[in-house]
N, C-alpha and C positions, 0 to 999 in steps of 0.2 A: 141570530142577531148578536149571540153574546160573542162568538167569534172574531168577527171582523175588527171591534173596538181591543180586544186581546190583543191582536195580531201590529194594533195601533198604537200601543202603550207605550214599546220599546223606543220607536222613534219619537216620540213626546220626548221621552226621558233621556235617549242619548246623548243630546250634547252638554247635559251636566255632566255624563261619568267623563270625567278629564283626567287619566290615569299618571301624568305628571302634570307639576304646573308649568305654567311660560306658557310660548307659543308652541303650535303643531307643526313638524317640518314640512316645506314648502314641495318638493316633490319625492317621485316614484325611490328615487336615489337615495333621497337622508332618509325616507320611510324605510327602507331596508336596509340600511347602514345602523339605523338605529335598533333593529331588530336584533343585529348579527351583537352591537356591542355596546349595550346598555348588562348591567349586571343582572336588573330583576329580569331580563327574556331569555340573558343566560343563563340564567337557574332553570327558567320554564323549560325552556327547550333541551337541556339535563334531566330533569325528570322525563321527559316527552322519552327522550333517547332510551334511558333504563326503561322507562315501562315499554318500549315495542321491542328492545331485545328480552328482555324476560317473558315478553307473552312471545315471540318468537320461538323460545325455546320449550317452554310451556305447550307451544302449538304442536311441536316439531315429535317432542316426548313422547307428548299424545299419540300424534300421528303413528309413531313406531311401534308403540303398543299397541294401538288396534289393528297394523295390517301383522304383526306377531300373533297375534291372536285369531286372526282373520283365517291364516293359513294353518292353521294345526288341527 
């Protein structure tokens, strides 16, 4: 039972998190226009970038060591 109310809480609470003030853009178009060049999701989405090319490479490293190793 304690589930279901968990799973409820978030949408109780959503419509206070209002991550700027004013209004919310009216469609699909300003919602991703505002995504692309707003400064705070251009930060996001810069960190977002550095962190999957460094665990890329991080993967990749790995990867090379263990079939190096695999093979001897």
């Amino acid at each position: 039972m304690k589930r279901p109310v968990f799973a409820i809480l978030p949408l109780l609470f959503s419509p206070l998190a209002h991550a700027h003030p004013g209004g919310h853009h009216a469609g699909v178009l300003d919602g991703i226009l505002h995504l692309l060049t707003e400064p705070d999701h251009l930060a996001m989405e810069a960190i977002a970038l550095v962190a999957a090319v460094v665990s890329a490479r991080v993967y990749r490293r790995h990867a090379r060591t263990h079939m190096k190793n695999k093979h001897r």
